[in-house]
C-alpha atoms as an extended CHARMM CRD file, in Angstrom:
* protein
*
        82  EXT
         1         1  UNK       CA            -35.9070000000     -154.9920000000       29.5150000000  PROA      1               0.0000000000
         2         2  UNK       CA            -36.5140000000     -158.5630000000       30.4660000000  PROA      2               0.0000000000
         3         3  UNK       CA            -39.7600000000     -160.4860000000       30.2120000000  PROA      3               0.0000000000
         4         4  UNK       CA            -41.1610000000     -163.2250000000       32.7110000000  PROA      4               0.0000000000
         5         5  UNK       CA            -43.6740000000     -165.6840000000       31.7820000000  PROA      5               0.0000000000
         6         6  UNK       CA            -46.8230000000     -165.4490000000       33.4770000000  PROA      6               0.0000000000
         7         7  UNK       CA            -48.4560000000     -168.8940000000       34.1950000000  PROA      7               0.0000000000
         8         8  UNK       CA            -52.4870000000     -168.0060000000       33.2760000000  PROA      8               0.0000000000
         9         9  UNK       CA            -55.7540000000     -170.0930000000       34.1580000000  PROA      9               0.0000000000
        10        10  UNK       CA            -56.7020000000     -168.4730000000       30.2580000000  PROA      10              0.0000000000
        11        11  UNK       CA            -55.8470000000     -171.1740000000       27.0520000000  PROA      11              0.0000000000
        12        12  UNK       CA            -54.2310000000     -168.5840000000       24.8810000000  PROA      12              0.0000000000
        13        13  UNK       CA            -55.2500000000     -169.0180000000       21.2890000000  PROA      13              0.0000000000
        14        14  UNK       CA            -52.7810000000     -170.4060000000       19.0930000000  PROA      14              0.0000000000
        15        15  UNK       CA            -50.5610000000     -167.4720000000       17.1400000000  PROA      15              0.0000000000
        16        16  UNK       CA            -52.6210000000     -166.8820000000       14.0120000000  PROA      16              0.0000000000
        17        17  UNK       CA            -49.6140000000     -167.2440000000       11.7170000000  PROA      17              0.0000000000
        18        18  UNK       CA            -47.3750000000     -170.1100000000       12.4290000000  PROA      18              0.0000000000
        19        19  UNK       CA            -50.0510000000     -172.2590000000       14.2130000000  PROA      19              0.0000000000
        20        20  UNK       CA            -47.3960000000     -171.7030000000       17.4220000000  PROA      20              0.0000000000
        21        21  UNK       CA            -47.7630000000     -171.6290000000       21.1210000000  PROA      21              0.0000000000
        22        22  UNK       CA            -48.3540000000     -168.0150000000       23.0120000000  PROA      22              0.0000000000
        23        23  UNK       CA            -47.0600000000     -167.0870000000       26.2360000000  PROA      23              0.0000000000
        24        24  UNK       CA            -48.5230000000     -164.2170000000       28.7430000000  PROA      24              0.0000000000
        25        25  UNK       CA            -45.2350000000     -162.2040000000       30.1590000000  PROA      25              0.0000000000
        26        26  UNK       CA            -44.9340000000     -159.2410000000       32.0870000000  PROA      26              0.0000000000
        27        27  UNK       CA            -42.2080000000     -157.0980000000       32.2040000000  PROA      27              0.0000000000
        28        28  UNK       CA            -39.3840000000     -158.2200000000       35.1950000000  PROA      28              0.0000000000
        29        29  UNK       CA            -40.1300000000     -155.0380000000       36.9870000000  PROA      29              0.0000000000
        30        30  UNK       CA            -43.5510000000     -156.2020000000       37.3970000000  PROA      30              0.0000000000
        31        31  UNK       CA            -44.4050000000     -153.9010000000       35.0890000000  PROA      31              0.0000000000
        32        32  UNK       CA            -46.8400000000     -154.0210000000       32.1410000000  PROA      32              0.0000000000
        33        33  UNK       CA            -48.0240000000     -157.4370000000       30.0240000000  PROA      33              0.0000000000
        34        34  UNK       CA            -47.8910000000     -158.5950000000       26.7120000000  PROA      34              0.0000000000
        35        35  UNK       CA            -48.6770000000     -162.0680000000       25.2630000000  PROA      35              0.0000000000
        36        36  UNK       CA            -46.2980000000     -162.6780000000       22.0620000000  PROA      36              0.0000000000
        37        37  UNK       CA            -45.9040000000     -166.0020000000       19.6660000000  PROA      37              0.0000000000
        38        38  UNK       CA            -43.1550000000     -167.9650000000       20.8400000000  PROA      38              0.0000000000
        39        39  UNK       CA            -42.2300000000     -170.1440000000       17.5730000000  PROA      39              0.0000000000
        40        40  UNK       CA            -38.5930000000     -168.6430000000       16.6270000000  PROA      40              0.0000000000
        41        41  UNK       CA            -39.8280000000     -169.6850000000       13.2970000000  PROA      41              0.0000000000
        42        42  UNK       CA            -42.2410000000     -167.6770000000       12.4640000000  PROA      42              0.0000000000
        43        43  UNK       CA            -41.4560000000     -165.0490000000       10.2810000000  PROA      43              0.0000000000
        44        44  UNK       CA            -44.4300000000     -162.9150000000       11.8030000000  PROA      44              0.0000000000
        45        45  UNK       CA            -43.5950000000     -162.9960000000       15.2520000000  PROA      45              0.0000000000
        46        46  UNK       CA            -46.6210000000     -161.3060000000       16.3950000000  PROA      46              0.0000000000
        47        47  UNK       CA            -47.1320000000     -160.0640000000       19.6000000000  PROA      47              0.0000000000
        48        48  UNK       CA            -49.2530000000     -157.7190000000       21.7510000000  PROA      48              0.0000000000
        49        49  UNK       CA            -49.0250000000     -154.1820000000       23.0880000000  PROA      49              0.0000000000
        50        50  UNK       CA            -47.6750000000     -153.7710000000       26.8920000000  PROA      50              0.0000000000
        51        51  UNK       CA            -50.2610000000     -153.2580000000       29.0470000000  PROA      51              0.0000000000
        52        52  UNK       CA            -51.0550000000     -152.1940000000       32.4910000000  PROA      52              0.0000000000
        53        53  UNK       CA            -53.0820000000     -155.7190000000       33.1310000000  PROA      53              0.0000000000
        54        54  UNK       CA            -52.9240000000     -159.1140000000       32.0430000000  PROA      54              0.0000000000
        55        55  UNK       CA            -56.9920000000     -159.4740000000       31.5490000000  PROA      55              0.0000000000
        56        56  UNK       CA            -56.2370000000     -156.6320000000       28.7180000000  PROA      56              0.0000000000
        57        57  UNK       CA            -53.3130000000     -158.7670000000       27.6030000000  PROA      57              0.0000000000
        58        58  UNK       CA            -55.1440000000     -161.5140000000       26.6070000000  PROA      58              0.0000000000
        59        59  UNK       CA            -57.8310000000     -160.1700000000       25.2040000000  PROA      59              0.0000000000
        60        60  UNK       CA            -55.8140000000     -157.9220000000       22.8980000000  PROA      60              0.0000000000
        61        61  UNK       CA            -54.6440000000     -161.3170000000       21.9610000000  PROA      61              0.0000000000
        62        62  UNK       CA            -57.6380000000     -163.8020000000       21.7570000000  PROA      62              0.0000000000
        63        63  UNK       CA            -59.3430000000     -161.1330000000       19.5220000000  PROA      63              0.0000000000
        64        64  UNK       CA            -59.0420000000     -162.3930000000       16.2270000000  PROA      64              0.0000000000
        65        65  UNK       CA            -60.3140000000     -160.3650000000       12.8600000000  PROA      65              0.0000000000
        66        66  UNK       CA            -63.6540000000     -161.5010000000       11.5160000000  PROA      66              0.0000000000
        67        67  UNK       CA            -63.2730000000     -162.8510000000        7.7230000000  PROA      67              0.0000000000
        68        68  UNK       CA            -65.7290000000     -160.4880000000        5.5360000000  PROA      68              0.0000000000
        69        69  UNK       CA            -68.1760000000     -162.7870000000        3.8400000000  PROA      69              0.0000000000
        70        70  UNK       CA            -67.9260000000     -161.2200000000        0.3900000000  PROA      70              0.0000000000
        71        71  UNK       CA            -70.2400000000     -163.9330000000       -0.8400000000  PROA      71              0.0000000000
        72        72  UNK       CA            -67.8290000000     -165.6390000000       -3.5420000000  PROA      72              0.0000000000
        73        73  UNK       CA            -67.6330000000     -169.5540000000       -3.5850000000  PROA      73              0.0000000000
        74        74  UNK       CA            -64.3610000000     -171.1920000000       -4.9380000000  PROA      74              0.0000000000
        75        75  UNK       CA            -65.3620000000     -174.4600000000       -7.0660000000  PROA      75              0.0000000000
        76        76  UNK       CA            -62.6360000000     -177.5070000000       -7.0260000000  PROA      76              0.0000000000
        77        77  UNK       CA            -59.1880000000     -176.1140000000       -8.3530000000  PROA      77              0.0000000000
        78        78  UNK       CA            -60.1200000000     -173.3590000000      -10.4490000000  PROA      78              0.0000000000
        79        79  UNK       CA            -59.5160000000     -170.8140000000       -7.8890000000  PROA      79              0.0000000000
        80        80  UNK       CA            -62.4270000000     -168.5500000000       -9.6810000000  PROA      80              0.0000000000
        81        81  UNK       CA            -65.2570000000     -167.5400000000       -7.7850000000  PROA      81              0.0000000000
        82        82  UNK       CA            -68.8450000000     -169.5270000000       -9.3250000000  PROA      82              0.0000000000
């Protein structure tokens, strides 16, 4: 199966591993999208679900995990929380 890239009015977030570009791409069939990280580098290599539109796509992909305020503060180097 061979991917496309899909040129998108949407600023893709950055991948949230690597710090690397993404890219929208749909299948060559015109099939379904996915939006991957496209730094070779990355030992993640994250990347999306295929689905049936590109709107889905990207969201799938600018949704990013909130982090859970657990309420400990980190003082200087000590890496313990205060």
């Amino acid at each position: 199966m061979q991917l496309v890239e899909v040129k998108s009015d949407v600023e893709l977030k950055h991948c949230p591993f690597c710090g690397g570009k993404a890219t929208l791409y749909r299948e060559e069939d015109g099939g379904f999208y996915k939006v991957k990280c496209d730094n070779f580098d990355c030992w993640i290599g994250p990347e999306t679900s295929f689905y049936s539109n590109q709107t889905i796509a990207i969201e799938a992909w600018q949704e990013r995990a909130e982090l859970a305020n657990c309420g400990a503060k980190m003082d200087g180097d000590a890496h313990e929380p205060r």
